[in-house]
C-alpha positions as CSV (number, residue, x, y, z in Angstrom):
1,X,0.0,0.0,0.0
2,X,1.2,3.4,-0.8
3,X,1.9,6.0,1.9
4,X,1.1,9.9,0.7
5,X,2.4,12.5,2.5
6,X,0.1,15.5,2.1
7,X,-1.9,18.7,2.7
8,X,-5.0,18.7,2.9
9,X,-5.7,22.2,1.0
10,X,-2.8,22.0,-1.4
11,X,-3.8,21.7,-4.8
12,X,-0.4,19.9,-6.0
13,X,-1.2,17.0,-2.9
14,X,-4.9,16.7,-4.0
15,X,-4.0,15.9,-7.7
16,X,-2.2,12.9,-5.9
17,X,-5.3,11.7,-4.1
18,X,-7.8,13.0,-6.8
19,X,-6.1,10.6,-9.2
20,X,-5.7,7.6,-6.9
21,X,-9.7,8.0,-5.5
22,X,-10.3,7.9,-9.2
23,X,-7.9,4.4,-9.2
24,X,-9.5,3.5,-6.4
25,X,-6.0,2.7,-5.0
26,X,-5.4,2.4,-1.3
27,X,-3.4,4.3,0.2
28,X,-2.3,5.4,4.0
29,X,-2.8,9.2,3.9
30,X,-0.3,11.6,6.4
31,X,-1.1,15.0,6.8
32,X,1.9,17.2,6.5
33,X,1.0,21.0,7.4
34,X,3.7,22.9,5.6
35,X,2.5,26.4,7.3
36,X,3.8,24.9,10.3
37,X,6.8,23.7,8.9
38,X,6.2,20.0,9.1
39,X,7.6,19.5,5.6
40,X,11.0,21.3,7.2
41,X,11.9,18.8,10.2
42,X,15.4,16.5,9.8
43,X,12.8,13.1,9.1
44,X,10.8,14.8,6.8
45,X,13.9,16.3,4.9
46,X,15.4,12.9,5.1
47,X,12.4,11.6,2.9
48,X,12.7,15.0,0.7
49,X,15.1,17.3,1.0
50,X,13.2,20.0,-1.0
51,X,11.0,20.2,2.0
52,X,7.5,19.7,-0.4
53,X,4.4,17.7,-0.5
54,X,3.4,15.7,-1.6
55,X,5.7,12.7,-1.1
56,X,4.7,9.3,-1.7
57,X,6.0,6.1,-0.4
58,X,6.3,3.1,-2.0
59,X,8.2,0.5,-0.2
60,X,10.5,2.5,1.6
61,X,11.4,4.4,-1.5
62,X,10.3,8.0,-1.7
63,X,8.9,9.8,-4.6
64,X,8.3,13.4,-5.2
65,X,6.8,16.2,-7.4
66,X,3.4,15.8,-8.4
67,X,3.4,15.3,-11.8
68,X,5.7,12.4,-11.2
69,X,3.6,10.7,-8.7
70,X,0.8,10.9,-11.0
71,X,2.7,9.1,-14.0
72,X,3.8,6.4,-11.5
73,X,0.4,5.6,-10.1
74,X,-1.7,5.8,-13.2
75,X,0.9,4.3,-15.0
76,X,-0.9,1.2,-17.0
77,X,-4.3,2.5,-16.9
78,X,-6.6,5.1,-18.7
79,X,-5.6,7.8,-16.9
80,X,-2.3,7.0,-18.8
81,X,-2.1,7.1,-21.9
82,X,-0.3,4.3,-24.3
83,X,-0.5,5.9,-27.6
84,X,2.8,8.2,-27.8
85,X,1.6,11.3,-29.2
86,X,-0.6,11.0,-26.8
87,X,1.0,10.6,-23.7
88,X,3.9,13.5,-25.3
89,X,0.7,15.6,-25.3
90,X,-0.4,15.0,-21.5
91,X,3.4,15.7,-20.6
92,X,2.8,18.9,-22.9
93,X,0.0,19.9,-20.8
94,X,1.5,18.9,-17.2
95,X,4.6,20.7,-18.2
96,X,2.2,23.9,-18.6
97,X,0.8,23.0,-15.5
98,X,3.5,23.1,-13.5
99,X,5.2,26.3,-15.3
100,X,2.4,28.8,-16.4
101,X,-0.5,27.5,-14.1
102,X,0.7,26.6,-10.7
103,X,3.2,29.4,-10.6
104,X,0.1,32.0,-10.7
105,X,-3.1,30.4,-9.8
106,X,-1.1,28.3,-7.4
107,X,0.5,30.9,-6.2
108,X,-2.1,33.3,-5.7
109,X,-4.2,30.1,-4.0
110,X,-1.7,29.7,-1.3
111,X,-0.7,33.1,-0.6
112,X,-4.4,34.4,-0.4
113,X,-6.2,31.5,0.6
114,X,-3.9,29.7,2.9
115,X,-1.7,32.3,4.1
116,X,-2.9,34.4,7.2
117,X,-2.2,37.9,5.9
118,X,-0.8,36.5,2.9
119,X,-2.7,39.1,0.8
120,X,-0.6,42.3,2.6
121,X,2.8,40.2,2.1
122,X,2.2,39.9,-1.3
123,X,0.6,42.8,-2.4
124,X,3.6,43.2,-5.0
125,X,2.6,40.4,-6.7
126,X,-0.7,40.5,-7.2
127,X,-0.9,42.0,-10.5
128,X,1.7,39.7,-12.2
129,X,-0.2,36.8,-10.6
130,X,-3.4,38.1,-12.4
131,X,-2.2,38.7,-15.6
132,X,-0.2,35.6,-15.9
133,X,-3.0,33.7,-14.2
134,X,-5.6,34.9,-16.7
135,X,-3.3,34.4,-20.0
136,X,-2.7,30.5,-18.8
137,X,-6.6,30.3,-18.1
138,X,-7.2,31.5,-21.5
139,X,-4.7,28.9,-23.2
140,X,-7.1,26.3,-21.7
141,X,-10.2,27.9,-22.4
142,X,-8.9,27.9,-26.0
143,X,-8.3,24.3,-26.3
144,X,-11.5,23.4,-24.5
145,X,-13.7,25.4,-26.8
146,X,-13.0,22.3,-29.1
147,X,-11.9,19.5,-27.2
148,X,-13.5,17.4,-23.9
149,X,-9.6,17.1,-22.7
150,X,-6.7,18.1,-22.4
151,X,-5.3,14.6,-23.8
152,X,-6.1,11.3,-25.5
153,X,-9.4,12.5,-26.0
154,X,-10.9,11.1,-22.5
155,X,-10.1,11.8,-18.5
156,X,-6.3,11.6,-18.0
157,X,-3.7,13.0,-15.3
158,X,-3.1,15.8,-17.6
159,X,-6.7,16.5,-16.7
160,X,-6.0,16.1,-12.9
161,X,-2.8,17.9,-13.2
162,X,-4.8,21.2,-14.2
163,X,-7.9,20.5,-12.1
164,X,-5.8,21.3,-9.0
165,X,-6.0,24.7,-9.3
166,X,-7.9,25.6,-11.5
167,X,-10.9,24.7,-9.4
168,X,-9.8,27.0,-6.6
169,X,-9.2,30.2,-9.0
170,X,-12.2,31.4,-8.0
171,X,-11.3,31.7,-3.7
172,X,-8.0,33.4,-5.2
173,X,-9.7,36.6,-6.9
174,X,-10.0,34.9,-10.6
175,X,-13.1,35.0,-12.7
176,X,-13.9,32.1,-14.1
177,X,-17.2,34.2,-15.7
178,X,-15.5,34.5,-19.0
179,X,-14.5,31.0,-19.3
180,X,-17.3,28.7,-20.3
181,X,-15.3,25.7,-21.8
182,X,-13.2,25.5,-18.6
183,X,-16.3,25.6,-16.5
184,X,-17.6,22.8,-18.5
185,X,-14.9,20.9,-18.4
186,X,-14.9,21.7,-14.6
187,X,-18.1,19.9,-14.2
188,X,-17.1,17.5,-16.5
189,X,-14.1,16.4,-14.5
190,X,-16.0,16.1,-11.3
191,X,-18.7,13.9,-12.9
192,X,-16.1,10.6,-13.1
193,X,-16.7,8.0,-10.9
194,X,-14.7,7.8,-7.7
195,X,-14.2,11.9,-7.9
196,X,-13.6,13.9,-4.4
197,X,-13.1,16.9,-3.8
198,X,-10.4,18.6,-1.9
199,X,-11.9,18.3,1.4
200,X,-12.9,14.8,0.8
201,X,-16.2,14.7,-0.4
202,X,-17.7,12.3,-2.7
203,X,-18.9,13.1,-6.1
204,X,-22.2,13.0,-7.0
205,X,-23.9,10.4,-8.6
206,X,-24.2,11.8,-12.0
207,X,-20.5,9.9,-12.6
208,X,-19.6,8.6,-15.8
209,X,-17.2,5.4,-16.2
210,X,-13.8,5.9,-17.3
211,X,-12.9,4.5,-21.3
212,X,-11.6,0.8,-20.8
């Protein structure tokens, strides 16, 4: 069984246990607070030395970086994909995850949303946040206006990988008003069986199966 270090409100640890509700893999979850530095202590670093969640566990051996975790779990199933144009095209989308999408939305999530006075620290910020935020939004809103998914033409971790954030834009001063495909594909996302959200709540029972 896998062992997941995580946070319960970050968006890069619920990816990880969005995609394996979705596997309906076990797992032994550990809540790891980073705002009180519990990611920073010598047996955490010892597991990670970048001091991040999430972290998974997998026979004593220690994986990080979301992204990853999400290749080695789905690996062999649809949220995978085999073809490889298609999986280069989920790797294209993760990639733009992790450098246009969680640098801005993520970053405006955890410093307004998480962060006690996070707003006053980083009022310097805001702005390039926003616009940064708003042009990666846009990329995806473009792609959605014609396609389901981001890859392979069904549900896959490149999927899950911009779900993370995305979903919380709107507690982090984004509009997601002028974004219709995303907010389809929002609802979309949340209608696969085995969804929860970030606080642990099932999906409703308007699920869909998965492709074989």
């Amino acid at each position: 069984m896998y062992k997941l270090y995580s946070m319960q409100r970050s968006g890069n640890s619920y990816k990880v246990r969005l995609a394996l509700a979705l596997l309906n893999a076990p797992y032994q979850a550990v809540e790891i607070n980073i705002l009180r530095g519990e990611s920073r202590t010598p047996d955490f670093l010892a597991m990670n030395p970048s001091g991040q969640v999430p972290l998974l566990e997998i026979d004593g051996r220690h994986l990080a970086e979301s992204n990853a975790i999400l290749w080695y779990v789905a690996d062999g199933t649809p949220l995978a994909p085999e073809d490889r144009i298609d999986r280069a095209q989920a790797l294209q989308w993760m990639f733009f995850e992790q450098h246009a999408l969680e640098p801005s939305v993520g970053a405006a999530y955890f410093w307004l949303a998480l962060v006690r006075g996070g707003r006053e620290l980083q009022t310097h910020a805001l702005e390039d946040w926003m616009e940064r935020g708003y042009a990666a939004l846009q990329v995806m809103e473009n792609h959605l206006k014609t396609h389901d998914y981001f890859a392979a033409g069904h549900l896959t971790i490149a999927d899950i990988a911009l779900y993370g954030y995305t979903h919380v834009a709107g507690q982090c001063d984004f509009d997601l008003g002028g974004f219709p495909a995303i907010r389809t594909w929002l609802r979309r996302v949340e209608a696969a069986p085995g969804f929860v959200a970030m606080d642990g709540a099932a999906n409703p029972a308007t699920a869909t199966p998965l492709p074989a």
